[in-house]
C-alpha positions as CSV (number, residue, x, y, z in Angstrom):
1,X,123.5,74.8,115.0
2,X,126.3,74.6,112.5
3,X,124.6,75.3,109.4
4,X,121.0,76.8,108.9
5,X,119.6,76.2,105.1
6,X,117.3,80.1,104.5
7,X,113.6,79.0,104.5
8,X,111.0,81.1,103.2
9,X,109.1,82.3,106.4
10,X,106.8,84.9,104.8
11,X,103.8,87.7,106.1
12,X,102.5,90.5,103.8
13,X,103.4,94.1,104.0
14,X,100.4,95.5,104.8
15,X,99.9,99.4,104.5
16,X,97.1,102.0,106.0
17,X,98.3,105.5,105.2
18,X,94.8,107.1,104.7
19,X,95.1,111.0,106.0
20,X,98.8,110.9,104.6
21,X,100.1,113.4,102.0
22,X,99.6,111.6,98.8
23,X,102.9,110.8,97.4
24,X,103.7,108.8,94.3
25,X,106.8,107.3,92.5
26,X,108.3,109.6,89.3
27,X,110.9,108.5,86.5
28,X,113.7,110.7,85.3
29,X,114.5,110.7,81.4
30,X,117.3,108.3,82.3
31,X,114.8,105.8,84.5
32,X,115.9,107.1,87.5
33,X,113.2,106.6,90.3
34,X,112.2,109.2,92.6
35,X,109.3,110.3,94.9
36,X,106.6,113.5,94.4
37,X,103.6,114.8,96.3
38,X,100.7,115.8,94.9
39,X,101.8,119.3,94.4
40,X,104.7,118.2,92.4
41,X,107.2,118.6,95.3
42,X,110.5,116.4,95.1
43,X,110.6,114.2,98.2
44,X,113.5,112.0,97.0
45,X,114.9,112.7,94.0
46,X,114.8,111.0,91.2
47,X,118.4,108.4,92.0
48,X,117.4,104.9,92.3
49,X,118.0,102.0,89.5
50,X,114.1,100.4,91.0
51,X,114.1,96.6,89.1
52,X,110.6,96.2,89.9
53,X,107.8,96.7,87.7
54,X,107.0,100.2,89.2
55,X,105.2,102.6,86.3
56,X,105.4,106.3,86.5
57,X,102.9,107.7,88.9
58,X,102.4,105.1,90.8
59,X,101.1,105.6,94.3
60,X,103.4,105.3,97.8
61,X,101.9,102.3,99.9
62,X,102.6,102.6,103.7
63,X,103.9,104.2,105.4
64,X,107.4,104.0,104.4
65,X,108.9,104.7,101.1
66,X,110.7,101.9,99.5
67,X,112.8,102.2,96.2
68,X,113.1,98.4,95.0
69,X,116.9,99.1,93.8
70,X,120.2,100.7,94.4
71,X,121.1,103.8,94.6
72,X,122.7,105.4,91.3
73,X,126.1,105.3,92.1
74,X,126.6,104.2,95.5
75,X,128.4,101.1,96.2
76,X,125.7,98.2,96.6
77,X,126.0,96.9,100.7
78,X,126.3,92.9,101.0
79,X,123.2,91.3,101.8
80,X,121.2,94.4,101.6
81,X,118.6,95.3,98.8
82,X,117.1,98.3,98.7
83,X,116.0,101.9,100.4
84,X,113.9,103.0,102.6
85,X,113.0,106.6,103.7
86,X,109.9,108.2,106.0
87,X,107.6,109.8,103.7
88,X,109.1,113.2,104.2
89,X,111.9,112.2,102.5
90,X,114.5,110.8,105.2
91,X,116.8,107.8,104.8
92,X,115.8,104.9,107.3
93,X,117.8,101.9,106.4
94,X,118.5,99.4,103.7
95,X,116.1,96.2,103.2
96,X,118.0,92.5,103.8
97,X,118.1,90.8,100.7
98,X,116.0,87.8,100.5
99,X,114.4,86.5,97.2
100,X,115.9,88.4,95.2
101,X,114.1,91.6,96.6
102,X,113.9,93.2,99.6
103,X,112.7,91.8,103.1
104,X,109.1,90.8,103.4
105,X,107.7,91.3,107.0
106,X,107.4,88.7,109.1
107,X,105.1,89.3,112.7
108,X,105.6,92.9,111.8
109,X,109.6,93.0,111.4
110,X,111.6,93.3,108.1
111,X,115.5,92.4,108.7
112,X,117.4,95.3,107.5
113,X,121.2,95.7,107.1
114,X,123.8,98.0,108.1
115,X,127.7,98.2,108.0
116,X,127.3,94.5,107.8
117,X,124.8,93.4,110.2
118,X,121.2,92.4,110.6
119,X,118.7,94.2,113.0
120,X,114.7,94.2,112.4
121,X,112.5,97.2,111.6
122,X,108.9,97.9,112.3
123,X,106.2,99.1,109.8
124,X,106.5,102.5,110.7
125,X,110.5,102.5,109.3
126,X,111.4,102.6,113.4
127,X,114.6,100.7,114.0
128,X,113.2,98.3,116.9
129,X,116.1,95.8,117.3
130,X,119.7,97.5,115.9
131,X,121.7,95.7,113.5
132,X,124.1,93.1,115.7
133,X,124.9,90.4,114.1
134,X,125.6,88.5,111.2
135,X,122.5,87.0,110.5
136,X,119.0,86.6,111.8
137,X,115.7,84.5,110.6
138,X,112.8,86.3,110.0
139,X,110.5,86.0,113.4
140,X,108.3,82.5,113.8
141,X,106.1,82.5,116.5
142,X,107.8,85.6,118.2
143,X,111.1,84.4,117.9
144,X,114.1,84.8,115.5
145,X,117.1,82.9,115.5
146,X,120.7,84.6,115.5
147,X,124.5,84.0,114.7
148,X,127.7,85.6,114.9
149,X,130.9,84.4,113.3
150,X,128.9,82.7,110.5
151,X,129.6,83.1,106.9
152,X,127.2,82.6,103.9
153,X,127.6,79.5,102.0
154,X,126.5,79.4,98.4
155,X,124.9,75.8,97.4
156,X,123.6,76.8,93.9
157,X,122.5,79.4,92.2
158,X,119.2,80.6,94.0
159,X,119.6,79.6,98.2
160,X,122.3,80.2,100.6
161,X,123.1,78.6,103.7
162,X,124.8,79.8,106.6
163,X,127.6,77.8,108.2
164,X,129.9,77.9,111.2
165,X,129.4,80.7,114.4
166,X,127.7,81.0,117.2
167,X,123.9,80.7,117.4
168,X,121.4,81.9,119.7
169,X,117.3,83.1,119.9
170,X,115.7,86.3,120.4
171,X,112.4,87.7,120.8
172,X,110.7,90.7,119.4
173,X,112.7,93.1,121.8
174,X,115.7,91.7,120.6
175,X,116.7,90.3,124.1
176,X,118.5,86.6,124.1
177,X,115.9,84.0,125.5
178,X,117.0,80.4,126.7
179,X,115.6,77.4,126.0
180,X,113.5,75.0,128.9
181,X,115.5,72.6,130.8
182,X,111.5,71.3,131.4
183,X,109.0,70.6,129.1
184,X,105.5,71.9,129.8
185,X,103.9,71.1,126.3
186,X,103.4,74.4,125.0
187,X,106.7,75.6,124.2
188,X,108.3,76.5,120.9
189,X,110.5,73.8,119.6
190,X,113.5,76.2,117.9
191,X,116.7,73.5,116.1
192,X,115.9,70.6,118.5
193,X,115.5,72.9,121.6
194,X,112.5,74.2,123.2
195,X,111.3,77.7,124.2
196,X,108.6,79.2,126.4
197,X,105.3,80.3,124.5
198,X,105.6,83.7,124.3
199,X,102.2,84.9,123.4
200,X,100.2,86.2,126.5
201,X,96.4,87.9,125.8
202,X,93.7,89.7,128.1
203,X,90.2,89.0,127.9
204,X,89.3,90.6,124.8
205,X,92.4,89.9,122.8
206,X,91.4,86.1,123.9
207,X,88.1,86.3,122.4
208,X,89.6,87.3,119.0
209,X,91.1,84.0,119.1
210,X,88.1,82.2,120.4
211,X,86.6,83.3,116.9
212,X,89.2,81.3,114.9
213,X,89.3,78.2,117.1
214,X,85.7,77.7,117.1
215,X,86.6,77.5,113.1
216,X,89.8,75.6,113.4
217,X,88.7,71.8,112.0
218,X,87.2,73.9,108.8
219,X,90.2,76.6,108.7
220,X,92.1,73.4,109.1
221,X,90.4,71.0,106.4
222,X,90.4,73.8,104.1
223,X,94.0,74.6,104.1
224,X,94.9,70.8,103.7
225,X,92.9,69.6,100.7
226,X,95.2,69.9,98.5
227,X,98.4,68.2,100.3
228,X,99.4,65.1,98.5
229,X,99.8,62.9,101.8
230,X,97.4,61.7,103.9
231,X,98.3,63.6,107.4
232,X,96.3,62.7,110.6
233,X,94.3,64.9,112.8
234,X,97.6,66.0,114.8
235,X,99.4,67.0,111.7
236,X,96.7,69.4,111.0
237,X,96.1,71.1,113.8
238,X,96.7,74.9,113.7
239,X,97.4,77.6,116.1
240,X,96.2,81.3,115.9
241,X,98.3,83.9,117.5
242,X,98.4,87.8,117.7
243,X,101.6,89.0,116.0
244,X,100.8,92.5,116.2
245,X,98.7,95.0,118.0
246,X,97.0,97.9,117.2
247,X,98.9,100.9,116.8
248,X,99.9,104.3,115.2
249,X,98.9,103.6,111.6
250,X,97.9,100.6,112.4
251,X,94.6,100.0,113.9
252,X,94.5,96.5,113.8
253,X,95.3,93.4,115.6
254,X,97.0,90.9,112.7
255,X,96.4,87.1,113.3
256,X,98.5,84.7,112.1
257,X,98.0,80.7,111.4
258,X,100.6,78.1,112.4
259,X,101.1,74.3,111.7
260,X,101.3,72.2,114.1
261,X,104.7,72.8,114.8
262,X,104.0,76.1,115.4
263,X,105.9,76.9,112.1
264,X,104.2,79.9,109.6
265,X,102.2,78.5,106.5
266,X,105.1,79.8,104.7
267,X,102.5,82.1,103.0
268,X,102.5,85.8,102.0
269,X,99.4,86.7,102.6
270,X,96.6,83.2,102.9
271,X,95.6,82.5,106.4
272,X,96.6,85.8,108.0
273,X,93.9,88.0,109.4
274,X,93.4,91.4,110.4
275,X,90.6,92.3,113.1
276,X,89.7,95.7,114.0
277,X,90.6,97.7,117.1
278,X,87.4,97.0,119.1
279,X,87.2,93.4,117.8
280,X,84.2,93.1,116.0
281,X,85.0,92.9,112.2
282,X,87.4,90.6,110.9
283,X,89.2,90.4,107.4
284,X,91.1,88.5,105.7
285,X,94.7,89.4,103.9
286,X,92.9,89.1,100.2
287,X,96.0,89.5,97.8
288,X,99.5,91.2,97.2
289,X,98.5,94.6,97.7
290,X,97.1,94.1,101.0
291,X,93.7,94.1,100.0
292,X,91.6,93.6,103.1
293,X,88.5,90.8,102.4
294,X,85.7,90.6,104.5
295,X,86.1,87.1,106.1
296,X,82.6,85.7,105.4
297,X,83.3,86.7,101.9
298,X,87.0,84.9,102.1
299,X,85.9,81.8,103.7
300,X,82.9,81.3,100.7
301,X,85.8,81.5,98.4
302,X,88.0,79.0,100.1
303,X,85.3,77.1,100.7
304,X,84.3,76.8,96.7
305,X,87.7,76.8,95.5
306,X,88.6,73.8,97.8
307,X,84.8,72.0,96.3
308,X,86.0,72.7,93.2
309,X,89.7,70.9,94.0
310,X,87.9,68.0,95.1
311,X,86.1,68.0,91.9
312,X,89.1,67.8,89.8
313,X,90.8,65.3,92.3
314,X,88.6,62.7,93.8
315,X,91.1,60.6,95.2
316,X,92.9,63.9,97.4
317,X,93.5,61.8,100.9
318,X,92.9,65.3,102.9
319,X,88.9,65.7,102.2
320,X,87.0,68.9,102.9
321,X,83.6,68.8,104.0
322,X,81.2,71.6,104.4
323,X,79.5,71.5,107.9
């Protein structure tokens, strides 16, 4: 791979700190951002240039604290947007840049930067794979690809591409996989190679998964409607997969939707799921701030937003239809 064009591969950040001291964002006089508790106590003062629309007072999500901005003063790192600190007040790392902001997650890692490299960090603001090399994807289908001895390529004024170096593939342990001399069928086609599936599940995690396939054709139709081409029944199949597990602060399993290709929606938050620990209630990813939706209630407004598509566009070659 000799030159990689930066796709938008996107999952939500989503956040569960109930029980956590409440904390909340504060402005100096000069519009310096900072973080309080509800006692008034400064957890990070107030020294960040934040470019987002953050409003005094407004509330910590997460369980990480990130100021959207540099830090007044400090020399800004290349590639990197951002802080992060642990709610008591502790630097983690600094964000990767990407659309013009810092990192979205992606399967439950955010690409950070440091000295110059990328590494991936979990929810929690643990550094799970250390920052190696020059560049890395966000994760797809549990793995990210990698280079080292590549350089950033500018080819106008909003994307990059990468050029020159040596590539490779990780997974989520940040260990270098190789691709299949053999095809099975179910591997992971990665830049014209191909790579073991690497999704295993026991017995319960498999009937989460049974609960979206038995919905897959309507999942499937309902996600398509509004695709200008007519694409055949291969083109929209999807794939469900368990990108992350329950854990501390987390007690969830997240379930994300793939193409046929196995390739994200490129979505932030549509067609990602949450189901909870003993795997009876499942939600859906409702908005930007990680509002959890009911699914029945999410799939009766898919369902009539997708009727209503249809209503406006007659001639849409994808059709929905409610069975």
């Amino acid at each position: 791979m000799k030159k990689l064009l930066v796709t938008i591969l996107l999952t939500p950040i989503i956040s569960f700190s109930q029980g956590k001291d409440d904390l909340h964002y504060f402005k100096s006089k000069d519009s310096l951002v900072g973080v309080k508790n509800k006692a008034g106590k400064i957890i990070v003062p107030a020294q960040f240039k934040v470019f987002s629309y953050l409003k005094d007072g407004d509330p910590v999500e997460g369980e990480t604290i990130l100021f959207d901005g540099d830090k007044e003063g400090e020399k800004p790192e290349k590639n990197a947007w951002g802080n992060v600190y642990d709610r008591k007040g502790t630097f983690l790392y600094k964000p990767f840049l990407y659309d013009n902001g810092p990192d979205y997650f992606s399967e439950g890692l955010r690409r950070l930067v440091k000295n110059g490299k990328v590494g991936f960090a979990d929810r929690n603001g643990k550094i799970v794979i250390p920052a190696e090399h020059d560049f890395a994807s966000p994760f797809n289908y549990g793995y990210a690809a990698f280079c080292d001895g590549c350089d950033w390529e500018k080819t106008n004024d909003e994307h990059r591409s990468i050029v020159g170096g040596k590539w490779g593939v990780m997974n989520t342990k940040g260990q270098t996989v190789q691709s299949v001399a053999k095809r099975s069928g179910n591997e992971v086609e990665i830049d014209g190679k191909y790579y073991l599936n690497p999704f295993q599940y026991n017995e319960k995690e498999k009937n989460i998964l049974q609960f979206f396939e038995k919905q897959k054709k309507k999942l499937s139709d309902l996600y398509y409607v509004n695709f200008y081409n007519k694409l055949s029944e291969n083109e929209k199949n999807l794939f469900f997969e368990i990108v992350e597990r329950p854990k501390e602060n987390f007690p969830y399993y997240q379930v994300n939707t793939y193409n046929h290709r196995k390739k994200d929606l490129d979505m932030l938050y549509r067609f990602k799921f949450l189901v909870s620990e003993d795997g009876k209630i499942f939600y859906a990813i409702g908005d930007f701030n990680e509002k959890k939706i009911s699914f029945e209630n999410w799939l009766k407004e898919e369902i009539k937003n997708a009727e209503d598509y249809q209503k406006e566009h007659k001639d849409n070659p994808n059709k929905f239809r409610n069975k």
